[in-house]
C-alpha positions as CSV (number, residue, x, y, z in Angstrom):
1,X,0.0,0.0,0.0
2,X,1.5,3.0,-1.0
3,X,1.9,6.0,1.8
4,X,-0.6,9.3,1.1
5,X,0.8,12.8,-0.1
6,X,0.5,15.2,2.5
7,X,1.4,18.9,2.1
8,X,4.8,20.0,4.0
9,X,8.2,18.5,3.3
10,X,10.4,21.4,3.9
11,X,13.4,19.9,5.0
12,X,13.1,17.9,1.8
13,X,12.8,21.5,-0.1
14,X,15.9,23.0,1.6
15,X,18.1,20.1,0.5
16,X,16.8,19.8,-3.0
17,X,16.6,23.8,-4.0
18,X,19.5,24.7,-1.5
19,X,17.7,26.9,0.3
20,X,17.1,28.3,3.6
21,X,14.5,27.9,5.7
22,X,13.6,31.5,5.6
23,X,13.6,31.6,1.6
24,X,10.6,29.0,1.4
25,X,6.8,30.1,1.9
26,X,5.6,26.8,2.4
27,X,1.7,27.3,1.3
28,X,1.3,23.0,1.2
29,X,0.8,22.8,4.9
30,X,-1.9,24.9,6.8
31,X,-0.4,26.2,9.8
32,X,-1.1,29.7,11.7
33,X,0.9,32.1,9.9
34,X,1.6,33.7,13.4
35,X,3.6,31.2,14.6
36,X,3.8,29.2,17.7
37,X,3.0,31.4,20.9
38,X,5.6,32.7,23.4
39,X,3.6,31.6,26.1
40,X,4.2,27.7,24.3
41,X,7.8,28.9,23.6
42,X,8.4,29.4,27.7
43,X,6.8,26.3,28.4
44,X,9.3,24.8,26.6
45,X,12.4,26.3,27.4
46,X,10.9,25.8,31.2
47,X,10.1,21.5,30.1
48,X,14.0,21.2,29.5
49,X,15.0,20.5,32.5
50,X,12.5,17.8,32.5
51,X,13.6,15.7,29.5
52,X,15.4,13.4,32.0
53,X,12.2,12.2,33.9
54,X,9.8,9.9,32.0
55,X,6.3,12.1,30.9
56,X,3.4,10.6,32.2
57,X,1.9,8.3,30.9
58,X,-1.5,9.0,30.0
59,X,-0.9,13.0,30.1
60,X,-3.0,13.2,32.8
61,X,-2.4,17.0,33.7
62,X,-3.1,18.3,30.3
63,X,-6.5,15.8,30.4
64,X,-7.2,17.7,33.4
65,X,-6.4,21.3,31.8
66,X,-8.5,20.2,28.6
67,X,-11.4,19.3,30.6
68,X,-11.3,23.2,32.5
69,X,-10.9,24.6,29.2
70,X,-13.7,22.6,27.7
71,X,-15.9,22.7,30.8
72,X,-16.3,19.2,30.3
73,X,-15.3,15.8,32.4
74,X,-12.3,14.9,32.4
75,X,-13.7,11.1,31.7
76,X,-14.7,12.5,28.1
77,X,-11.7,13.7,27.3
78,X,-8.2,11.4,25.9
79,X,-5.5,13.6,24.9
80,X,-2.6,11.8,22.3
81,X,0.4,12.7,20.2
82,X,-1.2,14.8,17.7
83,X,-4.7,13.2,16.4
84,X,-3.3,11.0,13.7
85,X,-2.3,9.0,16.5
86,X,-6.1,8.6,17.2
87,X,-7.2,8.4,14.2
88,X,-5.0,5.1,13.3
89,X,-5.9,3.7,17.0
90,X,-9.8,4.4,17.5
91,X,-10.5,1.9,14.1
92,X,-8.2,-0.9,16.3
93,X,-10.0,-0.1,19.7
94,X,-13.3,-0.2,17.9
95,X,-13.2,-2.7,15.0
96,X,-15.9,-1.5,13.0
97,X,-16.9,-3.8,10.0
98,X,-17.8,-1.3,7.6
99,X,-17.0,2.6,7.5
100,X,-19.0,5.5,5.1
101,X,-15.9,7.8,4.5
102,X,-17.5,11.9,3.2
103,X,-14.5,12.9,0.7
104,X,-12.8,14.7,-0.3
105,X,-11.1,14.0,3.4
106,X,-7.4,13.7,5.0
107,X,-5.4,11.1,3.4
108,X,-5.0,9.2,6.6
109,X,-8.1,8.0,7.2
110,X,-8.4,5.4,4.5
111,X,-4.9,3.6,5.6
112,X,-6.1,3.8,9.7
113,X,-9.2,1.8,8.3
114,X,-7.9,-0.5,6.2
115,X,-5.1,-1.8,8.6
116,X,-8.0,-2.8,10.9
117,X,-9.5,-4.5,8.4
118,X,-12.3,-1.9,7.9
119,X,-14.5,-2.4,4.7
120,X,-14.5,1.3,3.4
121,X,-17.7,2.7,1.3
122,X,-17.6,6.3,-0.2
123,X,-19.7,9.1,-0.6
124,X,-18.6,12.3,-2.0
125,X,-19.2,16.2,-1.5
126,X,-20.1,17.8,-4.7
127,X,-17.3,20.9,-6.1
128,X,-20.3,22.3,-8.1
129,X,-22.3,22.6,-5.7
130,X,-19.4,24.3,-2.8
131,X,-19.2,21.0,-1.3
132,X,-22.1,21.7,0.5
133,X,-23.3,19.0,3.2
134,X,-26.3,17.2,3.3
135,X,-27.4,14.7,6.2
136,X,-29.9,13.2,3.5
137,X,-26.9,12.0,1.4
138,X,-24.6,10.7,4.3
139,X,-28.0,8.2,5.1
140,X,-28.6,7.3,1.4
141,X,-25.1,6.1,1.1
142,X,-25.4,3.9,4.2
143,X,-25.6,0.2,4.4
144,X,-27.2,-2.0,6.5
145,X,-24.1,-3.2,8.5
146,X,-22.7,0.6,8.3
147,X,-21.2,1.0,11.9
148,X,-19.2,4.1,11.4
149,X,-19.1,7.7,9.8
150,X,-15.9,9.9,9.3
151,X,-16.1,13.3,7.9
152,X,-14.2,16.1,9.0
153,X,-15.3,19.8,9.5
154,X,-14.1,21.8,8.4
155,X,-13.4,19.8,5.4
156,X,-9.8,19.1,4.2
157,X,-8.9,20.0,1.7
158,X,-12.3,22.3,0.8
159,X,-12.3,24.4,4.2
160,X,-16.0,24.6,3.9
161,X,-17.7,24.3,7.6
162,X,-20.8,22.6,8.3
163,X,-23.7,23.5,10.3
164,X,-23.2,21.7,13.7
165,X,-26.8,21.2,13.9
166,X,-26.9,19.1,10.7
167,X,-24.4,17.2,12.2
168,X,-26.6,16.8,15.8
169,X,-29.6,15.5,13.3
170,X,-27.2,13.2,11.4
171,X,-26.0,11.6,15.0
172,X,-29.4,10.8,16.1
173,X,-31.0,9.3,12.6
174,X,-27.2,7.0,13.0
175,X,-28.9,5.7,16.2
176,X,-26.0,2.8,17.3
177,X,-23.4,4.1,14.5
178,X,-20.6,6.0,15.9
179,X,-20.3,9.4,14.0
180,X,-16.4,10.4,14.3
181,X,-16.0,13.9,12.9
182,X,-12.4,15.3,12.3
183,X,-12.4,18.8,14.1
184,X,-8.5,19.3,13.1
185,X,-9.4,22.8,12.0
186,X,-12.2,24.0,14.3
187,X,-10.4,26.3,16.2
188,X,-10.4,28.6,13.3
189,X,-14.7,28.3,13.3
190,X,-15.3,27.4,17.0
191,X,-19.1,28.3,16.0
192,X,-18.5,24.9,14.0
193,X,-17.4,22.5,17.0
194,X,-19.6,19.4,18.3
195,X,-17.1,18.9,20.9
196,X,-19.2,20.0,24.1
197,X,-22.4,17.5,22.8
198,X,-20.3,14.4,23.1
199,X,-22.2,14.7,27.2
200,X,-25.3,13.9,24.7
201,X,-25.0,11.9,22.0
202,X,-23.3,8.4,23.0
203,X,-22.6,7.9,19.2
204,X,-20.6,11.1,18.8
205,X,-16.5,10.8,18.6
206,X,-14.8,14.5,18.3
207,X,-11.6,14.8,17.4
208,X,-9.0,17.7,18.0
209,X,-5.7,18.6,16.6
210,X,-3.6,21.6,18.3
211,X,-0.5,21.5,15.8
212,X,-2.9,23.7,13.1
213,X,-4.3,26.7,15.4
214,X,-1.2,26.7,17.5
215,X,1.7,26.2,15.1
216,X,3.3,23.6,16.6
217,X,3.2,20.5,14.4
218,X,6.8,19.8,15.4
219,X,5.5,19.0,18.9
220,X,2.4,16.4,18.2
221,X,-0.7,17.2,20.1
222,X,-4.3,16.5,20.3
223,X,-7.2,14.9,21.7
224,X,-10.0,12.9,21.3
225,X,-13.5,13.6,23.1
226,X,-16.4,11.2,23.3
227,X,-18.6,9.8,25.8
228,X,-16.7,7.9,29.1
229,X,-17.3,4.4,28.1
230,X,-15.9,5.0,24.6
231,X,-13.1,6.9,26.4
232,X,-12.4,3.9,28.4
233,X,-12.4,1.6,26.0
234,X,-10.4,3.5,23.5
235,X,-7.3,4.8,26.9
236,X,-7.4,0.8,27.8
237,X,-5.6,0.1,24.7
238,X,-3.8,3.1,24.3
239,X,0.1,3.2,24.3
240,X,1.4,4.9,27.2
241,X,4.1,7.6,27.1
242,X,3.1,8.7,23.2
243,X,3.2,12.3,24.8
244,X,6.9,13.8,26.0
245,X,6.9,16.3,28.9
246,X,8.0,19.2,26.3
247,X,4.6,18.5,24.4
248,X,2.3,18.2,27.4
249,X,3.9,21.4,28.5
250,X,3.8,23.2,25.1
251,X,-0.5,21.8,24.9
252,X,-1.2,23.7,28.1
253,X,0.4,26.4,27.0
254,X,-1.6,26.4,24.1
255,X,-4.9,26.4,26.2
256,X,-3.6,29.4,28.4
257,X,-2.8,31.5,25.2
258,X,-6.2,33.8,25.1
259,X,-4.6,36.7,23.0
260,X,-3.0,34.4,20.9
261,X,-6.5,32.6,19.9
262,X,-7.8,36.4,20.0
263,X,-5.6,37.4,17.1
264,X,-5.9,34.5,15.2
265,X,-9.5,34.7,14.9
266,X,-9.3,38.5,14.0
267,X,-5.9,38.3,11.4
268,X,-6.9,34.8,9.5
269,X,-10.1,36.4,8.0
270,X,-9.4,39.4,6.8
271,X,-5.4,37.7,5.0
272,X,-8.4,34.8,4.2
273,X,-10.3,37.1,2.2
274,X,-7.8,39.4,0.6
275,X,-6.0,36.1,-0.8
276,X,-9.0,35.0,-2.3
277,X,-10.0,38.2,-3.7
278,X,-6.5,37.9,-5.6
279,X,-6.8,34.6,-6.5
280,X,-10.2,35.4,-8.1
281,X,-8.7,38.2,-10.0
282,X,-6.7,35.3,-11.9
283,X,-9.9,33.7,-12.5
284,X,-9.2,30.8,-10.4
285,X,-12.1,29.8,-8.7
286,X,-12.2,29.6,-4.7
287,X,-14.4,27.9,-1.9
288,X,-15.9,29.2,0.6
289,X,-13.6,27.9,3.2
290,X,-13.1,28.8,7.0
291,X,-10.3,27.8,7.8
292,X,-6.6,28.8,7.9
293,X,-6.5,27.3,4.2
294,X,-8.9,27.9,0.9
295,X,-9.4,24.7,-2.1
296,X,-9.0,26.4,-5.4
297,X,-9.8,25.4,-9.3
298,X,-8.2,26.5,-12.1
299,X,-9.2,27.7,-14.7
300,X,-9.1,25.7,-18.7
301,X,-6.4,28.0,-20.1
302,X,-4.0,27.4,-16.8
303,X,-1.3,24.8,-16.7
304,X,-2.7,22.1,-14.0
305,X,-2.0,21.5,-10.4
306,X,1.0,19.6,-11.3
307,X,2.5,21.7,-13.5
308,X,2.1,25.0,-11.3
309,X,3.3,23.4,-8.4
310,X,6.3,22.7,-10.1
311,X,7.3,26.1,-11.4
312,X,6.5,27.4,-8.1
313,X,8.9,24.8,-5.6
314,X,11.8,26.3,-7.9
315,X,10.7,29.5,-6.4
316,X,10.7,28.5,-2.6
317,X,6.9,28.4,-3.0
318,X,5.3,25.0,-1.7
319,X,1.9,24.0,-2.9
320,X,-0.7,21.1,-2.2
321,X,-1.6,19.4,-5.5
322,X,-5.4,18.4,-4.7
323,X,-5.2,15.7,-7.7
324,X,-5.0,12.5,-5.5
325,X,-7.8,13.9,-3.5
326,X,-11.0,12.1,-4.8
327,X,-13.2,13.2,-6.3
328,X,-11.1,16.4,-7.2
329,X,-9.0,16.4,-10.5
330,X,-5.5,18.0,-11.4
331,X,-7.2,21.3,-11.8
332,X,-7.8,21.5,-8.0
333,X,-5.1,23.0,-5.2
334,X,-5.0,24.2,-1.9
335,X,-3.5,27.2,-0.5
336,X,-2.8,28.2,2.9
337,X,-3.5,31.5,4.5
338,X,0.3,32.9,4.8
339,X,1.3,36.6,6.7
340,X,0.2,39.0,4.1
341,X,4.0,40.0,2.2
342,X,3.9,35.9,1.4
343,X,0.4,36.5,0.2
344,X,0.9,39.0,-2.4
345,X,4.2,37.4,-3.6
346,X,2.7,34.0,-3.9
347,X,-0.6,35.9,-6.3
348,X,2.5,37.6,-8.3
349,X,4.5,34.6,-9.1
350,X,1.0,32.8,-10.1
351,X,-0.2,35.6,-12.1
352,X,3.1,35.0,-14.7
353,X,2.7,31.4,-14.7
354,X,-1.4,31.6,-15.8
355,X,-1.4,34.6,-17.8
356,X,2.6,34.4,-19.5
C-alpha cells in the first residue's frame, strides 16, 4: 500500500533547492501564519530540564487542563500525540466492520481503516455545488451493516464548515453508529465544533488537533473527546508515554494562550479574504472555506496543479496538489492563509505562470 501525499516537506525542499529555511513560503501545509505562541515557547524552554524524567503516561495534567478549558469531564476527554495518532488507534479499539468515509477528506483515514480491516464505502461532497453537506446524502449512502461515519469539518482539503446542527440531526438518525467527525481545524470556526455535545449523543467521537491553530506540528498534540465508556475503551488500549513532557507542557500552554486565539480569529479572516479576492482576479475559482486554508480550481487556459506546483517549488513556494484527493481532478489546489507580504508574492508569481 503506497503512503498518502501530504502537504509539508520542507526539510526535503531546503536540500533539494539549497535553500534556507527562511527563503521558502511553504503554502502546502496549513499552519497559523503567526507562529507558535511565546507563552508555548516558555513552556518549553521551562520542560527542558524535564527531558530526564519519564512524561506521564496518559498526560493526565493536560487531560485535566482540557477538561477546564472545555468545561467538560475529564472522563470524556483522551489527549494523544497529535490526532493522527487517534485516528490510526480508535478503528483498532473499535473494529468497525464497515466505514462510510464523506471525501474529499485527509489522506490518513483510508490507511487507519484499512489496517484494521475496515470495509471502506464512499460518498462524495459535490465541487459544483461548494461541497455543500447534506445529512440526507450521508444516510442514502449507508448500508445496513454501516457502523461508522468519518467526515471532518471543516473539510480538508475544501475548508468549507458545516452546520453543527446538521451534524446533531445526522448523529441521532445513526442511532448505534458512531459518528467520528475530524475537528483538526475547528479552532479557526469554533461556532463549527460538536465537541461539548459528546455529554449527549453516545454515538458522537470528536476529534481535536492543536498542531494547526497553534503552530506547533513539530510537537504532536491532540485529543479525542467522546462519551466515558468510549473513552475507556479506547485509553485501555492506548500506548502509554506517546506524549513527552515538552509537548504536554507546550498543549497547556496552548490552552492558556487567550490573546493568541484572539488574534488568530481576528488576522486569518481578513489575510483569508484578501487572498481569495487575488486569486479570483486570476480567475481561479475559490471555496468558501473557514479555515486557515482555501481549495482552489483552475481555470481551462492554466497549466494544472501539477505543473504549477512545479514552477512554483523552484521558487521556494510549496503548494498542495489536490489531484490524489478524490473526487477532485489536477485542476484543483490548496492554499494556505500565509502573513500578508507571502500573500501577495505567492498571487504575483502565479499571475506569470497563468497569464505568460
Amino acid at each position: 500500500m503506497s503512503k498518502p501525499i501530504h502537504g509539508g516537506g520542507v526539510d526535503h525542499a531546503m536540500a533539494e533547492l539549497n535553500l534556507s529555511r527562511e527563503a521558502i513560503h511553504d503554502f502546502s501545509a496549513s499552519i497559523n501564519p503567526l507562529g507558535t505562541p511565546s507563552q508555548v515557547q516558555q513552556a518549553l524552554t521551562a520542560a527542558l530540564g524535564r527531558i530526564g524524567d519519564y512524561p506521564e503516561i496518559e498526560a493526565a495534567s493536560l487531560r485535566s487542563e482540557l477538561a477546564q478549558y472545555h468545561s467538560i469531564p475529564e472522563e470524556n476527554l483522551l489527549p494523544g500525540s497529535g490526532s493522527t495518532e487517534l485516528i490510526y488507534l480508535l478503528p483498532r479499539v473499535f473494529r468497525p466492520r464497515r466505514v462510510l468515509l464523506v471525501l474529499p477528506c485527509f489522506s490518513e483515514y483510508a490507511p487507519a481503516l484499512k489496517q484494521a480491516g475496515c470495509q471502506i464505502d464512499t460518498v462524495s461532497l459535490a465541487p459544483e455545488t461548494g461541497f455543500e453537506f447534506s445529512a440526507e446524502l450521508i444516510i442514502k449512502a449507508l448500508k445496513e451493516d454501516t457502523d461508522l461515519v468519518l467526515l471532518a469539518n471543516p473539510g480538508n482539503p475544501t475548508g468549507v464548515g458545516i452546520d453543527p446542527q446538521q451534524l446533531l440531526r445526522l448523529a441521532e438518525q445513526l442511532g448505534d453508529t458512531r459518528l467520528l467527525i475530524d475537528e483538526a481545524f475547528i479552532d479557526f470556526c469554533p461556532q463549527h465544533s460538536l465537541l461539548t455535545e459528546v455529554m449527549k449523543a453516545s454515538n458522537l467521537l470528536v476529534l481535536r488537533s492543536m498542531t494547526k491553530f497553534y503552530a506547533i506540528p513539530g510537537l504532536r498534540a491532540g485529543y479525542l473527546a467522546a462519551s466515558a465508556a468510549d473513552i475507556a475503551r479506547v485509553q485501555a488500549l492506548k500506548e502509554p508515554w506517546t506524549m513527552s513532557n515538552l509537548a504536554i507542557a507546550g498543549a497547556k500552554a496552548c490552552l492558556a494562550s487567550a490573546d493568541y486565539r484572539q488574534q488568530t480569529l481576528q488576522l486569518i479572516p481578513q489575510l483569508r479574504t484578501e487572498l481569495q479576492q487575488g486569486l479570483e482576479a486570476l480567475d481561479i475559482k475559490v471555496f468558501a472555506g473557514e479555515a486557515n486554508y482555501l481549495c482552489c480550481c483552475l481555470p481551462e487556459h492554466s497549466p494544472d496543479a501539477g505543473k504549477l506546483a512545479g514552477c512554483l517549488r523552484k521558487q521556494g513556494l510549496l503548494i498542495r496538489n489536490c489531484a490524489d484527493f478524490k473526487p477532485l481532478d489536477s485542476r484543483y489546489f490548496r492554499l494556505a492563509v500565509l502573513s500578508r507580504d507571502a500573500n501577495l508574492y505567492l498571487l504575483s508569481r502565479l499571475r506569470l505562470l497563468i497569464e505568460g
